[in-house]
Wavefront OBJ file of the C-alpha trace (Angstrom):
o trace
v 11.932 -81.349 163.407
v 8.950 -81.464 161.403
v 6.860 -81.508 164.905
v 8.147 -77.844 165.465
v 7.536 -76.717 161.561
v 3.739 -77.921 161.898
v 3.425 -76.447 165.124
v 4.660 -72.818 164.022
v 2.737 -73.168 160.527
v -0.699 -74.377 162.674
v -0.134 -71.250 164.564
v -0.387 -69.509 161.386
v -3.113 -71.199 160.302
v -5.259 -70.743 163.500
v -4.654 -67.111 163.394
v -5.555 -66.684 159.731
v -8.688 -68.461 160.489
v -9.863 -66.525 163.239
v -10.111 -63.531 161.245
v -11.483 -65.383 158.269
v -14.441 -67.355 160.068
v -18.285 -66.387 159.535
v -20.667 -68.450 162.182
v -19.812 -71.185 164.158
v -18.721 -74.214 162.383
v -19.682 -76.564 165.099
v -21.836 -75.977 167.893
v -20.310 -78.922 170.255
v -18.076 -77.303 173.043
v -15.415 -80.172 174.635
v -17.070 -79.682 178.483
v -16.464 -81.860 180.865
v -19.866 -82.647 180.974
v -19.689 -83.466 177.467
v -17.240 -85.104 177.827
v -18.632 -87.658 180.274
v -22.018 -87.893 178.761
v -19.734 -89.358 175.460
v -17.879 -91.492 177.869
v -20.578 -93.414 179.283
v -22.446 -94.150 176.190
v -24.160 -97.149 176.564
v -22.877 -99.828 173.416
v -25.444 -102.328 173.831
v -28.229 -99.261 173.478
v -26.053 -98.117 170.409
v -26.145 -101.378 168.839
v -29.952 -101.423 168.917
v -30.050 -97.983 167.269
v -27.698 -99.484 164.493
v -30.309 -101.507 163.330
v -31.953 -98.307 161.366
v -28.440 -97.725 160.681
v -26.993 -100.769 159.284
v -28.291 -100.846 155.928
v -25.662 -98.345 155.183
v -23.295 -98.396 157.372
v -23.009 -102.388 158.174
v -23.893 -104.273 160.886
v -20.505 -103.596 162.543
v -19.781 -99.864 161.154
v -18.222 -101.145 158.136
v -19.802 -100.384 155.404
v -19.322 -102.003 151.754
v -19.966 -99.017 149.458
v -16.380 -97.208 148.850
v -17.839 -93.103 149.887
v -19.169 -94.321 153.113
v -16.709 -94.327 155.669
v -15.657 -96.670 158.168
v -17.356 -95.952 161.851
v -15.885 -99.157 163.422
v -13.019 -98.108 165.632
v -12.954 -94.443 165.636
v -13.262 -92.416 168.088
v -16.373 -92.041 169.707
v -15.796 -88.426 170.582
v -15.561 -87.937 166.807
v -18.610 -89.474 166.251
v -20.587 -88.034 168.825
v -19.367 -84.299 167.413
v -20.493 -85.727 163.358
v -24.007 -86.694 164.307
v -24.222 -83.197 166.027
v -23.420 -81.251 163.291
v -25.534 -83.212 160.906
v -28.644 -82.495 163.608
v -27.357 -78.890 163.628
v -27.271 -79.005 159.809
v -23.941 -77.647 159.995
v -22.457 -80.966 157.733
v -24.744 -81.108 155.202
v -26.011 -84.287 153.955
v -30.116 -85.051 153.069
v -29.978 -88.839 154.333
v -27.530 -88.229 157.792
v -29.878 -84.616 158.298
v -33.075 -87.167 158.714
v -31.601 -89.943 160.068
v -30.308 -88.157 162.877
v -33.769 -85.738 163.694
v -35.041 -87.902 166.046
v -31.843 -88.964 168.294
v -31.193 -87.627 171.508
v -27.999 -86.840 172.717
v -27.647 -89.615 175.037
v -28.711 -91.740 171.671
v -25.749 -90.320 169.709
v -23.446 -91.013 172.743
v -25.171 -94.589 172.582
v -24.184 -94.938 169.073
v -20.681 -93.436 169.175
v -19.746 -95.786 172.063
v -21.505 -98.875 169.771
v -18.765 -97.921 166.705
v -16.133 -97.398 168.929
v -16.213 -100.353 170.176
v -16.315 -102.443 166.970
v -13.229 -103.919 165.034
v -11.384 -101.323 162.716
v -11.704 -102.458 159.004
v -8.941 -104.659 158.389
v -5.967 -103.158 156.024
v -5.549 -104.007 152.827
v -3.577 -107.086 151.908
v -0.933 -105.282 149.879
v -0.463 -101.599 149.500
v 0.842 -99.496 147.123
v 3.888 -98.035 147.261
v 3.928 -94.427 149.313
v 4.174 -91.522 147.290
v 6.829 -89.407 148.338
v 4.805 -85.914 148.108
v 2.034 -87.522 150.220
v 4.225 -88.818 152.624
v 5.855 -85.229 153.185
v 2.532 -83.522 153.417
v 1.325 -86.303 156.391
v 4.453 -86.134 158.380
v 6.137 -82.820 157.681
v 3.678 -80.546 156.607
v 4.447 -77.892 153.830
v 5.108 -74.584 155.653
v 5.187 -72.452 152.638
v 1.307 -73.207 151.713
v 0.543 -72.861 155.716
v -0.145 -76.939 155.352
v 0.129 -78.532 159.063
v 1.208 -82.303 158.658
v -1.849 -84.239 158.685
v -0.107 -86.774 161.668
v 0.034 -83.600 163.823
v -3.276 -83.626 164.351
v -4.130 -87.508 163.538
v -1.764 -89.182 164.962
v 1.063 -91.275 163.362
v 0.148 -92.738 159.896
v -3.375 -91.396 160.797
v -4.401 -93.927 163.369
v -6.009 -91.354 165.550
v -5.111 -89.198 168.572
v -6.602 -89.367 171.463
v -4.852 -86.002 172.745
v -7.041 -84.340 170.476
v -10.766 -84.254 171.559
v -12.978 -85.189 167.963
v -10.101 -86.172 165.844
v -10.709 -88.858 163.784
v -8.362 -91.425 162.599
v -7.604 -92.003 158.970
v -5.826 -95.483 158.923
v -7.399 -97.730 156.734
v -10.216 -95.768 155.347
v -11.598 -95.975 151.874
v -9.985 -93.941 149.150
v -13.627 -92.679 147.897
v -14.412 -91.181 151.277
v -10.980 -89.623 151.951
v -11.111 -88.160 148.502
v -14.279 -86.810 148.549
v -13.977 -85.404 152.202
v -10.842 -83.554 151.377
v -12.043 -82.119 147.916
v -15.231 -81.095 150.062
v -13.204 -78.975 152.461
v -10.993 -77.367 149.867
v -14.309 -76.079 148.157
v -15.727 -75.640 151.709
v -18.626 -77.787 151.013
v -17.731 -79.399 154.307
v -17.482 -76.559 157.096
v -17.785 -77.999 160.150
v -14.177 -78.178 161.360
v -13.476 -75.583 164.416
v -11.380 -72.772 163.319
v -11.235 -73.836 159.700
v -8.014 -75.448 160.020
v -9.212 -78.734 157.336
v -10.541 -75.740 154.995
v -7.428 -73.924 155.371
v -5.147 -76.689 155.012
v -7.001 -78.077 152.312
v -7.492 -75.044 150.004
v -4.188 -75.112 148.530
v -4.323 -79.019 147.928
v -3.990 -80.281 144.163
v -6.294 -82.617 142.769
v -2.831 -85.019 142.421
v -2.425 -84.256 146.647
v -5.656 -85.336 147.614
v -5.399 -88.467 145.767
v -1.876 -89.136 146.999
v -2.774 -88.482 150.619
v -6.373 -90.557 149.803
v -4.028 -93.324 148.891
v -1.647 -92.988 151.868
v -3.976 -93.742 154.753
v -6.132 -95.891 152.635
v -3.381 -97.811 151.599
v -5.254 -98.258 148.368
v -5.535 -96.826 144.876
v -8.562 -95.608 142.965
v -10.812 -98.684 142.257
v -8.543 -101.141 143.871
v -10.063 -104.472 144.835
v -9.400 -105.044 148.884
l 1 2 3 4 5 6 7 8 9 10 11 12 13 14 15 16 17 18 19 20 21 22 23 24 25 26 27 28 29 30 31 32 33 34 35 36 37 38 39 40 41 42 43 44 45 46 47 48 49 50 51 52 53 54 55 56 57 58 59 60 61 62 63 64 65 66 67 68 69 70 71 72 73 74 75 76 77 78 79 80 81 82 83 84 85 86 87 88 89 90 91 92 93 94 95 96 97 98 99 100 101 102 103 104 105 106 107 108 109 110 111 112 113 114 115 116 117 118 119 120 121 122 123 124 125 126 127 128 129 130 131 132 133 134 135 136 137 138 139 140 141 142 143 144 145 146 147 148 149 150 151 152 153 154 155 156 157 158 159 160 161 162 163 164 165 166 167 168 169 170 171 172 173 174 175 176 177 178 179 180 181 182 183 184 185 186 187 188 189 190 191 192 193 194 195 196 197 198 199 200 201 202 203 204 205 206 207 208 209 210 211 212 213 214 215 216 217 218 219 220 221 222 223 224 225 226
């Protein structure tokens, strides 16, 4: 049921957001020659490129400090489209803008198949327990704010979908990044999601929502020790 009530309220969402969009918020079109380049990144290449990399982001894309994410594991599709928009300067950020200048797209395919390919952060020993107004916004959505349920898009619990070309999974990242990430889209500091829809379904998140869904795929609170 709550598959067909994020369905019709992404629908809305989309539509609203057509209207509403100024400039393209991404400049990376899904082709099948896209595609394939992404696909055949070259892991070994990638991990050489980590070395300028791994200061911050760990030897294995997982990183220590809590508002970096996690690279191991996700989706290399996802990745490929990030380090694009930073080039493009269409996700802002100082550091990724330079660190990126100078890679070719075959390098960012190189790196995205290098994180992909790495072991996912390992969860948390114990987790809190689920808030219930988290857990209705990731699985069902809220229909009346035009909120599409976050697993709609990414997967059950957040652990990814593949269905969904440059959707990133949110299992087991850090509460810092999700936090931040999600307040950034509600302000629209972050704007390079296609069509709006993490702006859209973020603008109408409370401080208390963000920090309850942060918690949710994390699996941790605010300062918790891992």
């Amino acid at each position: 049921m709550w598959r067909a009530r994020s369905l019709v309220a992404a629908a809305a969402s989309l539509a609203l957001a057509a209207s509403a969009s100024k400039g393209p918020s991404s400049r990376i079109a899904w082709t099948a020659e896209t595609v394939r380049l992404v696909r055949s990144g070259d892991a070994a290449h990638g991990k050489k490129l980590n070395e300028d990399c791994a200061g911050c982001h760990g030897e294995n894309g997982n990183a220590d400090t809590p508002d970096l994410p996690n690279l191991a594991g996700q989706g290399a599709l996802y990745l490929y489209k990030q380090l694009q928009d930073y080039k493009a300067e269409l996700r802002a950020s100082p550091i990724m803008g330079e660190a990126v200048k100078s890679l070719s797209d075959k390098d960012m395919a190189d790196l995205a198949a290098f994180y992909a390919a790495q072991a996912p952060a390992r969860p948390p020993a114990s987790r809190p327990p689920r808030d219930a107004a988290a857990s209705r916004l990731a699985t069902e959505g809220d229909g009346r704010r035009l909120i599409v349920a976050c697993d709609a898009c990414h997967g059950e619990a957040g652990a990814g979908n593949p269905g969904f070309y440059g959707m990133p999974s949110l299992r087991n990242q850090k509460f810092d990044d999700l936090s931040l990430e999600l307040t950034n889209f509600r302000s629209g500091d972050r704007a390079n999601d296609v069509y709006r829809v993490m702006r859209d379904a973020c603008r109408n998140l409370t401080d208390a929502e963000i920090a309850g869904l942060a918690a949710y795929y994390s699996g941790t609170l605010p300062n918790a020790k891992k």
